[in-house]
VMD Tcl script that draws the C-alpha trace (Angstrom):
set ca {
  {25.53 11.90 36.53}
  {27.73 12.06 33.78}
  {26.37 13.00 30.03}
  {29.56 12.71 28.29}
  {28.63 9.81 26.22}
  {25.17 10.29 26.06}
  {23.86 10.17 22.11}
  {23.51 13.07 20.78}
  {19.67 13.99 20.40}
  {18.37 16.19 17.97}
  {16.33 19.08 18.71}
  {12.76 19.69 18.08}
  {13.21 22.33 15.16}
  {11.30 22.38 11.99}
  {12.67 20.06 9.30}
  {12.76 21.49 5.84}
  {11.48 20.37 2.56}
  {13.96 20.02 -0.85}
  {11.36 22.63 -2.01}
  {12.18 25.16 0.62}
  {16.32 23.69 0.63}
  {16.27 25.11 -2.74}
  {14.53 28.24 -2.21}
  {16.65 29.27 0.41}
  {20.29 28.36 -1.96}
  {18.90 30.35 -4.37}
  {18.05 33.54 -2.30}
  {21.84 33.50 -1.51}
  {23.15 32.77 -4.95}
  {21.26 35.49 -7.04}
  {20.86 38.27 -4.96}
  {19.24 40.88 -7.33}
  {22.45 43.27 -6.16}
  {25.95 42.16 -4.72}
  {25.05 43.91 -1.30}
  {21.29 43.08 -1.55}
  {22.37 39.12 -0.52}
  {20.56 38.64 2.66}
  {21.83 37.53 6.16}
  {21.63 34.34 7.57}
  {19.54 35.69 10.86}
  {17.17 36.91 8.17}
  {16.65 33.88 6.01}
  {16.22 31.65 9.68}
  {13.78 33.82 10.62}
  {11.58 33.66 7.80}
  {11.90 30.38 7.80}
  {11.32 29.25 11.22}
  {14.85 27.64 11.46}
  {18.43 28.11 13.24}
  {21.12 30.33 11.60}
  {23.34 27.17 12.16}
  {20.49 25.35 10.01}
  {20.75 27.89 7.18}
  {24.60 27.95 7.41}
  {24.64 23.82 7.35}
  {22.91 24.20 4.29}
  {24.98 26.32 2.59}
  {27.67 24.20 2.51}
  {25.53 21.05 1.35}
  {24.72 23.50 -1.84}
  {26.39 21.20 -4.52}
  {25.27 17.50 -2.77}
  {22.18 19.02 -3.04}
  {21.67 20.15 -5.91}
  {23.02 17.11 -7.84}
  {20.07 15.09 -5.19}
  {17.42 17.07 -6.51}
  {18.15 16.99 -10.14}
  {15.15 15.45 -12.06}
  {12.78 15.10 -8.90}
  {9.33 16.07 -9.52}
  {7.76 19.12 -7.43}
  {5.73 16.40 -5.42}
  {8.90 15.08 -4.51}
  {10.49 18.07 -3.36}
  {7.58 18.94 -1.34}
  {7.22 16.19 0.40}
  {11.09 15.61 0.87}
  {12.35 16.51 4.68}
  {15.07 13.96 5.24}
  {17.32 12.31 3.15}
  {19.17 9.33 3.46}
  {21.23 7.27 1.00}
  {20.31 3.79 0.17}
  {22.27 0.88 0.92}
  {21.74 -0.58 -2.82}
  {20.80 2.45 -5.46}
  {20.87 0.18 -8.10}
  {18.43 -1.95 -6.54}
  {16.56 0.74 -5.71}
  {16.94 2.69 -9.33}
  {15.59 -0.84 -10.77}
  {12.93 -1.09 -8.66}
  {11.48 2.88 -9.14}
  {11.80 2.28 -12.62}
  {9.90 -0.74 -12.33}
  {7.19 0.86 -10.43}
  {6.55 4.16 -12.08}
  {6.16 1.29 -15.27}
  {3.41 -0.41 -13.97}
  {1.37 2.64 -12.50}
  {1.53 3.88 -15.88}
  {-0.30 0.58 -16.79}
  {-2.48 1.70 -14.03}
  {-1.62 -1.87 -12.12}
  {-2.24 -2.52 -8.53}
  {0.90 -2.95 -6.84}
  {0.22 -3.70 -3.09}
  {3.25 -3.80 -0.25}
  {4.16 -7.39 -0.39}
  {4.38 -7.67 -4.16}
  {7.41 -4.72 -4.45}
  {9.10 -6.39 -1.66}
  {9.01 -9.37 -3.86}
  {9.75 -7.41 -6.89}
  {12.65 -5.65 -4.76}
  {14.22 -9.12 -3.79}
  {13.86 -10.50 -7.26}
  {16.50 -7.85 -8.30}
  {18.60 -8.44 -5.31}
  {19.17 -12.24 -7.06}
  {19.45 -11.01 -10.51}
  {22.89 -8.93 -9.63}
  {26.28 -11.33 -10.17}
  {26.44 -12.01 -7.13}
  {23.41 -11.93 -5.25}
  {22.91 -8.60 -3.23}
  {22.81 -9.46 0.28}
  {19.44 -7.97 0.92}
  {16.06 -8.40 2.91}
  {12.96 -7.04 1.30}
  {11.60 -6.55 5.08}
  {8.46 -3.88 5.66}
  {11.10 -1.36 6.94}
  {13.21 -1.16 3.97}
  {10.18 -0.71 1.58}
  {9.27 2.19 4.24}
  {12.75 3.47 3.71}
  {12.17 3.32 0.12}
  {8.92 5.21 0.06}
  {10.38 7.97 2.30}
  {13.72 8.77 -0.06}
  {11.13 8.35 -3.47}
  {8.12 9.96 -2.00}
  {6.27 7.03 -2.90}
  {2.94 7.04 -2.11}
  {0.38 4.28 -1.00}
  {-3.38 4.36 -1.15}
  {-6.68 2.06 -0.77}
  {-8.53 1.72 -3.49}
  {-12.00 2.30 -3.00}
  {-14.03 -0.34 -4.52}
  {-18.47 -1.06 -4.26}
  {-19.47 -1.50 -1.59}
  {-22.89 -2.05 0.89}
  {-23.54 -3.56 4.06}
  {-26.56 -5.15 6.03}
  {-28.03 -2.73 8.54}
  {-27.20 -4.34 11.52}
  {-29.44 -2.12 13.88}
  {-32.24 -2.72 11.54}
  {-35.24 -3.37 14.47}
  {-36.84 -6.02 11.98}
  {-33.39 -8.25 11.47}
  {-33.04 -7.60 15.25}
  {-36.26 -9.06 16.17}
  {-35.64 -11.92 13.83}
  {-32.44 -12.96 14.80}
  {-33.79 -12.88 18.30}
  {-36.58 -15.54 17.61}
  {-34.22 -17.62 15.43}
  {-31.70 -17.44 18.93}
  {-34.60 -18.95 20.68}
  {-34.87 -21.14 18.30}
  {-31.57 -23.17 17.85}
  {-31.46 -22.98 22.01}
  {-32.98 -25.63 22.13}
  {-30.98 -28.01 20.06}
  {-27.25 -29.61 21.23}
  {-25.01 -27.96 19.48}
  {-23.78 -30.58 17.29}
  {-27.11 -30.80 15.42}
  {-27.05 -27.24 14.69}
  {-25.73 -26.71 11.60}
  {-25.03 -22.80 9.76}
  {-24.32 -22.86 5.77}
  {-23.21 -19.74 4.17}
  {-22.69 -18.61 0.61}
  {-19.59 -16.51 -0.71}
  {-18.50 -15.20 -3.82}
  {-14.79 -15.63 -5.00}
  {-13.92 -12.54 -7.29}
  {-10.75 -14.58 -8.79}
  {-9.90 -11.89 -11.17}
  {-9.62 -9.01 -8.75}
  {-6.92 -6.96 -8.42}
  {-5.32 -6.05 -5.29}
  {-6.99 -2.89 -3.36}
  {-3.69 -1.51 -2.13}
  {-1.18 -0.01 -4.22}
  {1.93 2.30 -4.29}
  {1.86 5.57 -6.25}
  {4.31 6.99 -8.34}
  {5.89 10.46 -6.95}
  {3.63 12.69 -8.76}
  {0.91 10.69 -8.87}
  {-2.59 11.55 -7.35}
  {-4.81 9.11 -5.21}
  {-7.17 10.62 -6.67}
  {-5.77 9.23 -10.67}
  {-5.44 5.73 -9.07}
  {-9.33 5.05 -9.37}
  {-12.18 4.64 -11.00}
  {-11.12 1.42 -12.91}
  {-13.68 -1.17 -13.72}
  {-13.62 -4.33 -11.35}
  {-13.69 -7.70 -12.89}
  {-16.89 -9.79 -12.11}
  {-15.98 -13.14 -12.91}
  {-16.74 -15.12 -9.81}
  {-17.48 -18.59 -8.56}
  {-20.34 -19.15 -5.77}
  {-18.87 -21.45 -2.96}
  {-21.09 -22.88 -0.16}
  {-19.85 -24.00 2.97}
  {-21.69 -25.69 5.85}
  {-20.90 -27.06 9.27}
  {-22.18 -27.82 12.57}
  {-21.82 -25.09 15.73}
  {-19.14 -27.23 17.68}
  {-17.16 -27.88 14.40}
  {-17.19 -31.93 14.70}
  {-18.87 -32.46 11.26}
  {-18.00 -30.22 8.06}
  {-19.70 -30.65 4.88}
  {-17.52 -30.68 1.61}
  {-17.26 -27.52 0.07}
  {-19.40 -26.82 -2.93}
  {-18.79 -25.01 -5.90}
  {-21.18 -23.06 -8.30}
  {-19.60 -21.57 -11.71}
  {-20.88 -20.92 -15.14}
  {-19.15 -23.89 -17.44}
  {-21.04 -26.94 -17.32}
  {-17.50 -28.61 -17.33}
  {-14.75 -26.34 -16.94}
  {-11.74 -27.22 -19.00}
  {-8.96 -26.74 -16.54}
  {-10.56 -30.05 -14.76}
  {-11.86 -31.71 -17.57}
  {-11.26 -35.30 -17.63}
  {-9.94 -35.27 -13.88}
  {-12.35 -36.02 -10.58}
  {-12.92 -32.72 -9.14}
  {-12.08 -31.96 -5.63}
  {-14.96 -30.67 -4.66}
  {-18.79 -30.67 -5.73}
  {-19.35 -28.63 -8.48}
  {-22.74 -27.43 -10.44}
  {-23.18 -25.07 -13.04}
  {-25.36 -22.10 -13.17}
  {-25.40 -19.51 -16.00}
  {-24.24 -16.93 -13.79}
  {-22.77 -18.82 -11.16}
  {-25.19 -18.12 -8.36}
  {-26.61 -20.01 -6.30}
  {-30.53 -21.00 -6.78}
  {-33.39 -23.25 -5.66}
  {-31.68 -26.07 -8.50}
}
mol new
graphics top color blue
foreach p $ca { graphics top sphere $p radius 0.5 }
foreach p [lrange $ca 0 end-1] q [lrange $ca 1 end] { graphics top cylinder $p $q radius 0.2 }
display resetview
């Protein structure tokens, strides 16, 4: 069978970094004598690359160069492939953008650069024909060495193989057994953090995960409680527990829920 217009595939050698791009340009362009400049066999080797690699590279020397002007170390070590965007002012915008708010220490998760990113695309005269899909923020990451992180927040859960909540629920199983579903009923109690900032973000280029914690999380909360039988034929209105006796963003309006006040917005025996 004919290969002749098979796709060319590239081979399984070792990708450099910009770090090690540059260390190699400068080995051949300051030699420490004219006929000390070493060969091209020599430099692959040491490398772990092809002398076609090293000879490919040689003739990239000035593109780059200019590419890594400016970049942070990070960047260059991280760096293996390069590829050009489709809209660098876009994208210049946007970096600049970012590395701004980190420096705030903001969260910036995924979805809110991709908004960010298409935001720009409708501020340009025209409009940059552009989708801020998940694969062009990856794209972005890759050429910035952009990195993302979770931040860790407090945390605790129930023991669930606790033998004494195990032998409860068991009895409490028994229990509700022996009632049709629709009378059973199960009311739980969250908390809604509305101040809390997203736990994903980006990081800037040089930037460690490490840097991008130990903030202090906001605590202002409402207590919501919400109830309804096991089949799901009857739900009970949502209730609503915060701190103001009468909040003022619904003062002087019927609320849309029930709402009680409770000095720290928990939910008691009152």
């Amino acid at each position: 069978m004919s290969t002749l217009n098979a796709p060319r595939k590239r081979g399984k050698g070792k990708r450099l970094t910009d770090t090690e791009r540059l260390q190699i340009l400068g080995l051949f362009s300051a030699p420490v004598f004219a006929n000390t400049a070493p060969s091209n066999r020599r430099v692959a080797k040491q490398y772990g690359v092809s002398e076609s690699a090293i000879r490919a590279l040689r003739l990239k020397e000035t593109k780059i160069i200019e590419r890594t002007n400016g970049k942070s170390k990070a960047q260059l070590d991280c760096t293996r492939r390069y590829a050009t965007a489709a809209f660098p002012e876009l994208e210049t915008q946007l970096h600049a953008w970012l590395i701004n708010m980190r420096r705030q220490k903001v969260s910036i998760p995924p979805n809110v650069v991709r908004h960010k990113a298409k935001s720009i695309a409708n501020s340009f005269d025209p409009p940059l024909q552009f989708e801020a899909s998940p694969g062009c923020l990856e794209n972005y990451r890759r050429r910035s060495s952009v990195g993302i992180t979770i931040l860790h927040g407090e945390g605790g859960e129930v023991d669930k193989e606790d033998p004494e909540l195990l032998a409860g629920l068991a009895v409490l199983s028994n229990i509700v057994a022996t009632y049709p579903e629709h009378c059973v009923y199960n009311m739980d109690e969250t908390e809604l953090f509305y101040r809390t900032l997203p736990r994903k973000t980006l990081l800037a280029p040089d930037e460690s995960p490490v840097s991008a914690r130990g903030r202090k999380v906001p605590k202002d909360h409402v207590s919501l409680i919400l109830c309804a039988n096991s089949d799901g034929t009857h739900k009970i209105p949502i209730t609503l527990v915060g701190k103001a006796n009468e909040p003022l963003c619904v003062r002087g309006t019927s609320w849309p829920v029930h709402y009680f006040s409770q000095k720290k917005a928990w939910v008691d025996r009152e």
